[in-house]
C-alpha positions as CSV (number, residue, x, y, z in Angstrom):
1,X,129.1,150.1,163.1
2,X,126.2,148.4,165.4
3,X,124.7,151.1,167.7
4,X,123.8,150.9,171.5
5,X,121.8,153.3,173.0
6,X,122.5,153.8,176.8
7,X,119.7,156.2,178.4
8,X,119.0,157.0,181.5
9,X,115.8,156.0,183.5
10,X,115.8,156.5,187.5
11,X,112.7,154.3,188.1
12,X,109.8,152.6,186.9
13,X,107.3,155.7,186.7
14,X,105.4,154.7,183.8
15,X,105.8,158.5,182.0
16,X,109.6,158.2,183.0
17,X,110.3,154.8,181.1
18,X,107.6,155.8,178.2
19,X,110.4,158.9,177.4
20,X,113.1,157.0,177.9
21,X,112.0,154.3,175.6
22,X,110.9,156.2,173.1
23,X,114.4,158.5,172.8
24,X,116.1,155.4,172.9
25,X,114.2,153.9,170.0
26,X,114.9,157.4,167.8
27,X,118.6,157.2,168.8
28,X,119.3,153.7,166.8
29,X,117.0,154.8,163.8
30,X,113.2,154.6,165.2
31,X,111.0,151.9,166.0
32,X,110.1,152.1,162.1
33,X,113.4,150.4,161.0
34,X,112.4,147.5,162.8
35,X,108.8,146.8,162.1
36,X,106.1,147.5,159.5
37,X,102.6,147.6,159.5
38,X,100.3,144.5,158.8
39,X,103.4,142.7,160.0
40,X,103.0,140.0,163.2
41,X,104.7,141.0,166.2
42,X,106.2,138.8,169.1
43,X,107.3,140.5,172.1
44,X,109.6,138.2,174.3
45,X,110.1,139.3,177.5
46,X,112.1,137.1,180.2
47,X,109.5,135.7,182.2
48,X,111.3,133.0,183.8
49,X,108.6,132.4,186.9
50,X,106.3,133.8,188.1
51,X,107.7,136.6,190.4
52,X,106.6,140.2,191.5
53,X,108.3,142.7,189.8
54,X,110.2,144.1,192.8
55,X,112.3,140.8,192.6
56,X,114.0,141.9,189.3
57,X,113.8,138.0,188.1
58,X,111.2,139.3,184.8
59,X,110.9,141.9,182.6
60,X,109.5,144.7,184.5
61,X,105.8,145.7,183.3
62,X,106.5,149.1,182.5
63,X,108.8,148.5,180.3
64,X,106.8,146.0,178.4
65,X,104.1,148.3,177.8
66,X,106.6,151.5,177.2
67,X,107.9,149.2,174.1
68,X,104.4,147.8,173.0
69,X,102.7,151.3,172.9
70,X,105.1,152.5,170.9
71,X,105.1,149.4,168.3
72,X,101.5,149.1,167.9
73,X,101.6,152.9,166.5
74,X,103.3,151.3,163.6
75,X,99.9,149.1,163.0
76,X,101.6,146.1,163.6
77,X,99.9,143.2,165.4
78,X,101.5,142.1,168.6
79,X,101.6,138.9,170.6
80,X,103.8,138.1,173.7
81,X,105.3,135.3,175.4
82,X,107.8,133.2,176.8
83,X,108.2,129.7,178.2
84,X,109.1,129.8,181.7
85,X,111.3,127.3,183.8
86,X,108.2,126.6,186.2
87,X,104.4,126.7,184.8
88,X,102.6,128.7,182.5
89,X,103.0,131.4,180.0
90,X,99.9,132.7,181.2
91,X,100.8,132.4,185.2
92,X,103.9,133.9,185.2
93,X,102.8,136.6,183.3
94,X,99.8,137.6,185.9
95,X,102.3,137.6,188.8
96,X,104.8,139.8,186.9
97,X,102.1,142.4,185.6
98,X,102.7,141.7,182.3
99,X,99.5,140.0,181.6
100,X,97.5,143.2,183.2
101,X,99.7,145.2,180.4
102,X,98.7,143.2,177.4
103,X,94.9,142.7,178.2
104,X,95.1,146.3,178.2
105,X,96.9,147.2,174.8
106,X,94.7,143.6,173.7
107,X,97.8,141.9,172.8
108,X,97.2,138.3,172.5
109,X,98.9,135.7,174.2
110,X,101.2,133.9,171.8
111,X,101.7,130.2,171.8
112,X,104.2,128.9,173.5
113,X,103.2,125.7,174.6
114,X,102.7,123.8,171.1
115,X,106.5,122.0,170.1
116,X,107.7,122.9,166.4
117,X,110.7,121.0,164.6
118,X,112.7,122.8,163.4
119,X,115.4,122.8,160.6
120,X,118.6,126.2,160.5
121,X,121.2,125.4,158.0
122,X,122.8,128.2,159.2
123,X,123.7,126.5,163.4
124,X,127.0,126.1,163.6
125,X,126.8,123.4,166.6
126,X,123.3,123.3,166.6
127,X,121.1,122.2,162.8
128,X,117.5,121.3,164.4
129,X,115.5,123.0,167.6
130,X,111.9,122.4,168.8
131,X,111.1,126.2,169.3
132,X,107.3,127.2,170.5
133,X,104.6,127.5,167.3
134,X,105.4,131.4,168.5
135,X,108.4,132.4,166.7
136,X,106.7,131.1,163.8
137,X,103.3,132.8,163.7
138,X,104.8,135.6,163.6
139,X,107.2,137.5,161.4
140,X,109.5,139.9,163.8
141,X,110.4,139.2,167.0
142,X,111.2,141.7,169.8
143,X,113.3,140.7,172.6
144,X,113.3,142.4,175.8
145,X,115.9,140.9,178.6
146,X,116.2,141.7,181.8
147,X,120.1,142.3,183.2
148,X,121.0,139.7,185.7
149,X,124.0,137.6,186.7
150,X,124.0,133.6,185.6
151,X,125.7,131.1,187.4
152,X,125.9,129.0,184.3
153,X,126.5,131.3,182.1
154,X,127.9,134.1,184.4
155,X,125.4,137.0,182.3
156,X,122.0,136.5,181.1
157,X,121.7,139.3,178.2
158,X,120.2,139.6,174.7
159,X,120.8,136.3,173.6
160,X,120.3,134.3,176.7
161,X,116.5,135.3,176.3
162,X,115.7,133.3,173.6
163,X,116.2,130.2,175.4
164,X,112.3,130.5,176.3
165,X,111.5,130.0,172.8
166,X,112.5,126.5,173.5
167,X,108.8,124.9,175.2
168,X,108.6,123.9,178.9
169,X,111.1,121.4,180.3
170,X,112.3,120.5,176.8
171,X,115.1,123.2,177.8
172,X,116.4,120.3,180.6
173,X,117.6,118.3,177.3
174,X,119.7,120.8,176.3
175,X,121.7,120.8,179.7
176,X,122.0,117.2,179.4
177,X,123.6,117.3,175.5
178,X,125.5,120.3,176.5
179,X,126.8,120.3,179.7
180,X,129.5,122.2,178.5
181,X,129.5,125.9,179.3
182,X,131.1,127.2,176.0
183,X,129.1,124.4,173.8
184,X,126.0,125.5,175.8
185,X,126.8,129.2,174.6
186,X,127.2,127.8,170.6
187,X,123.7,126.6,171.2
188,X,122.2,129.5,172.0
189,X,124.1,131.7,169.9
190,X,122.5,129.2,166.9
191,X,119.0,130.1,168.7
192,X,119.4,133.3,168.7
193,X,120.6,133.7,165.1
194,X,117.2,131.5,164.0
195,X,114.7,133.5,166.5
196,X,116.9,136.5,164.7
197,X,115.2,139.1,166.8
198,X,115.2,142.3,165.0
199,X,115.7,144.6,168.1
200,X,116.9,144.0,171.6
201,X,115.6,146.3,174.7
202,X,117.0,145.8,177.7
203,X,115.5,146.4,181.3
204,X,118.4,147.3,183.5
205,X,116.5,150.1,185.5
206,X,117.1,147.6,188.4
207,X,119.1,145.0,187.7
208,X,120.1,141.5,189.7
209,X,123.6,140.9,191.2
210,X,124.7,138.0,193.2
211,X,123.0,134.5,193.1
212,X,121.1,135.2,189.7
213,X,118.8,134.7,187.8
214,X,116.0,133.9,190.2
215,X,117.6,134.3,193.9
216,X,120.0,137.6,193.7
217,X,119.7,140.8,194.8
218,X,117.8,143.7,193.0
219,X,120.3,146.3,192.7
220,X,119.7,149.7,190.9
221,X,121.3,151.4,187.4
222,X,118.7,153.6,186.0
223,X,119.3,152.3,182.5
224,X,117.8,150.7,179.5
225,X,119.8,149.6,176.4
226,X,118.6,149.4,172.8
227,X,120.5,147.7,169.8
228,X,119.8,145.4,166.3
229,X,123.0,143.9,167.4
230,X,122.5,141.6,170.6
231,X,126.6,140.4,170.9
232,X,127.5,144.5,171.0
233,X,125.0,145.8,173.8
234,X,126.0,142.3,176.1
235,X,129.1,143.2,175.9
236,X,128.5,146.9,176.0
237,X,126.5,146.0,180.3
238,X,129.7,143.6,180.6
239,X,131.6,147.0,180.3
240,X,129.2,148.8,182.8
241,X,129.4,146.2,185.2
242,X,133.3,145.6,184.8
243,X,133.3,142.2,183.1
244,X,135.8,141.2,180.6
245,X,133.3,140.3,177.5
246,X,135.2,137.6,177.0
247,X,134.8,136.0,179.7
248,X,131.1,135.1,178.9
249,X,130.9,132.5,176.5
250,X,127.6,133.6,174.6
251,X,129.7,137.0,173.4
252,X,132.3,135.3,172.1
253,X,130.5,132.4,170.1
254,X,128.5,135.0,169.3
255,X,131.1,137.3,167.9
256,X,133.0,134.0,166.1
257,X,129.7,133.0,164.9
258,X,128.9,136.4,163.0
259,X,126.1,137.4,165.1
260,X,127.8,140.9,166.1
261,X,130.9,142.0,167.8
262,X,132.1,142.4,171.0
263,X,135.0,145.1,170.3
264,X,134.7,148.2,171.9
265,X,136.2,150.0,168.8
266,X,133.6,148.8,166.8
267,X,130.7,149.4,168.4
268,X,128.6,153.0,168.5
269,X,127.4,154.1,172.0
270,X,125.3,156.6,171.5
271,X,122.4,158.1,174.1
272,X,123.8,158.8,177.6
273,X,127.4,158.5,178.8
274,X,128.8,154.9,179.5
275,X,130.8,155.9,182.4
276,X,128.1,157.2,183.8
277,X,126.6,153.8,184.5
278,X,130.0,152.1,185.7
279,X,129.3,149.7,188.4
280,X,132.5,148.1,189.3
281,X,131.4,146.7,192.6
282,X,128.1,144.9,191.3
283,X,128.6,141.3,193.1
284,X,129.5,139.0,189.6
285,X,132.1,136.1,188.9
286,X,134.5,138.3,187.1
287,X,137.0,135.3,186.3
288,X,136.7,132.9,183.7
289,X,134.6,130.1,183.6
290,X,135.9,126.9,183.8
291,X,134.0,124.6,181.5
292,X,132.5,121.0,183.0
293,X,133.9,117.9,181.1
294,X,132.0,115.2,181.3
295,X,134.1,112.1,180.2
296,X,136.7,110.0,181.9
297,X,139.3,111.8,183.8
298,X,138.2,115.0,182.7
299,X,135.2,114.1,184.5
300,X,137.0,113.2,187.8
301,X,138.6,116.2,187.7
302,X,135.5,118.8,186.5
303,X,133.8,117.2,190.0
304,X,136.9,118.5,191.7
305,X,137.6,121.7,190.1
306,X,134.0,123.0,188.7
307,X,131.6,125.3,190.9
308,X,129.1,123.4,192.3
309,X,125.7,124.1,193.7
310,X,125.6,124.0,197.4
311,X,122.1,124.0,199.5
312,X,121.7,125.8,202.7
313,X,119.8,123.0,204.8
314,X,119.3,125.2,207.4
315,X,117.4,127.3,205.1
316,X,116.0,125.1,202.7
317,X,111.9,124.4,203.7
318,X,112.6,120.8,200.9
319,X,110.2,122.3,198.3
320,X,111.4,120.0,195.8
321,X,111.8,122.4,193.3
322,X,115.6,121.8,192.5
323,X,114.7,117.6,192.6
324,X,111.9,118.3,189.9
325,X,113.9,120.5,187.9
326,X,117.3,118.6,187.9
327,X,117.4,117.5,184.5
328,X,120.1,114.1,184.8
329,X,118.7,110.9,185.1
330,X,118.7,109.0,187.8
331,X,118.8,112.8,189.7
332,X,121.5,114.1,190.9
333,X,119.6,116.3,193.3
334,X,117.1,114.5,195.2
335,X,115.6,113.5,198.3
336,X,117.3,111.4,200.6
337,X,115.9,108.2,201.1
338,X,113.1,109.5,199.4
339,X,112.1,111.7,202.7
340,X,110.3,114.8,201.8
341,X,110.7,115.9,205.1
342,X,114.1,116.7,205.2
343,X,116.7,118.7,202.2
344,X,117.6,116.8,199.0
345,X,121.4,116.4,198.8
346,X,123.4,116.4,195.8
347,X,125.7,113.6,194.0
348,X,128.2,115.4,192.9
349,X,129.4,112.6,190.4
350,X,126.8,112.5,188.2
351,X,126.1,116.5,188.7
352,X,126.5,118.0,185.1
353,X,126.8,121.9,187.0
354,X,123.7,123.2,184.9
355,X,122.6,125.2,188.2
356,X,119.3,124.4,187.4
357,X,118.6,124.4,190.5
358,X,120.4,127.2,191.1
359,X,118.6,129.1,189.0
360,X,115.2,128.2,189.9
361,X,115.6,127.6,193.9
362,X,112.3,129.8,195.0
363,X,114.0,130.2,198.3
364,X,117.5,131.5,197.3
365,X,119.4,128.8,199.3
366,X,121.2,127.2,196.8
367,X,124.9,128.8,196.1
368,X,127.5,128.1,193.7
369,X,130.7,127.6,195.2
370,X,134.1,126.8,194.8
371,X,135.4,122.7,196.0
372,X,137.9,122.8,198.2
373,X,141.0,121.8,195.1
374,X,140.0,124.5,193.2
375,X,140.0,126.8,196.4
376,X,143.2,125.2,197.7
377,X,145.2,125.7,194.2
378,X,143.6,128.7,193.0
């Protein structure tokens, strides 16, 4: 049986997540289980922009250097990194704090900006990725997610994270060939299972509810999760946070691809008390997703029945952000008559509902919300 450690940690006080982190560790076998030394280490936090800490969008600091003190006592030799949504490895992690953290524990900068081809017999949907030169310099990978609600995905766990193993906008493509929620999921299930993290720790001391994974709102759970097995501690927060696991696509390709289970019965909770951390009111979609078809009069009907992303134009200060990011082509965000000036509006019939711009909206005024069908028929 996979084991998921649940421990309590009230705040970011450096000595506070260093305990935590380190009984955590001990309670699914100890950090030496996972790595040896003389092996290459790539820590993978979620550094999807560049945002302070206090927004809950990245891995928080303090639990990257909790984790990476504690590795580097095995001898091994750590790099980090991810590929963010928006800019640099480098710049996100300076406005995060991460950076700060590894010049100080001299962990290098891995490389995430040099495109690899790549061949995994083993996809089940998905054969061939271009991954970042990262994953393969090194020979263990560490991933440390940060709990947030998804509006594509409805959760962004364990196996979410290793989307930013795939370099710079080259992630766009993927919405395009899988506009699909569920087929999405397969995808990253297959990246997952060929980044094959050995260990997952996850930062849920604060957490983000609501219009996620860039614009929610930080809300507090005092815990961090450990587990080998990434499909049994997402569904382990889906518990916490009153989601039916299946009702997020990544757990269940996961658990149908063999990448871990999702059943309560066969999963070990060990550390502090589940029901402790019960949050039945954090602000998530709870019902199922209803997956975006893109052909003929599935199509017609997806535009009518799919969530789609809304802007606030009294809000929005037409950054262009969701026009550069939108990855269709011609855009199906973009600026109206080409004036800069004023919001970009959305054509809904060539929208795939990625929520890229969701997602990455600097400004938080971009929901995702229900057409008027679906709302009239439920």
């Amino acid at each position: 049986m996979p084991k998921v450690a649940l421990i309590r940690c009230e705040s970011y006080e450096y000595e506070k997540v260093r305990s935590a982190v380190g009984r955590g560790l001990e309670l699914i076998g100890g950090v030496g289980i996972f790595v040896k030394q003389g092996q290459r280490l790539l820590l993978k936090p979620n550094l999807l922009v560049g945002e302070s800490p206090e927004k809950c969008v990245t891995t928080h600091p303090a639990v990257f250097k909790a984790v990476a003190e504690i590795i580097k006592g095995t001898g091994a030799v750590l790099s980090y990194g991810d590929s963010p949504a928006i800019g640099s490895t480098s710049s996100a992690a300076r406005k995060c704090g991460i950076r700060a953290v590894a010049e100080d524990l001299d962990i290098s900068e891995a490389d995430f900006k040099t495109p690899v081809e790549v061949f995994f017999e083993k996809g089940v949907q998905n054969k061939k990725f271009i991954v970042a030169k990262a994953v393969l310099d090194n020979d263990v990978v560490v991933s440390l997610p940060k709990l947030k609600t998804h509006g594509f995905e409805k959760f962004t766990g364990c196996v979410k994270n290793q989307f930013g193993c795939i370099p710079g906008m080259r992630k766009g493509e993927y919405h395009i060939k899988l506009p699909n929620a569920v087929q999405f999921a397969q995808m990253l299930v297959d990246l997952n299972n060929y980044v094959n993290p050995a260990l997952y720790v996850m930062d849920g001391v604060w957490a983000m509810e609501g219009n996620g994974p860039r614009g929610g709102t930080p809300r507090k759970m005092s815990v961090l999760l450990f587990s080998s097995d990434p499909i049994a501690l997402d569904a382990t927060v889906c518990r916490i946070i009153d989601v039916d696991p299946e009702h997020v696509p990544a757990i269940t390709m996961g658990y149908k691809s063999g990448s871990g289970t999702y059943l309560e019965k066969e999963i070990e909770l060990v550390g502090d008390d589940l029901d402790g951390f019960r949050l039945p009111d954090f602000d998530i979609e709870r019902s199922p997703l209803t997956p975006y078809r893109d052909r003929g009069v599935m199509r017609f009907l997806s535009n009518r029945f799919v969530p789609r992303p809304v802007i606030d134009e009294k809000k929005c200060v037409a950054c262009g952000v969701c026009v550069t990011i939108c990855p269709t082509s011609p855009k199906s965000v973009d600026w109206i008559a080409g004036d800069r000036q004023r919001p970009p509006r959305h054509n809904y019939e060539t929208c795939i509902r990625c929520y890229c711009c969701q997602e990455l909206c600097p400004e938080s005024v971009i929901d995702i919300r229900h057409p008027l069908v679906r709302r009239i028929f439920g």
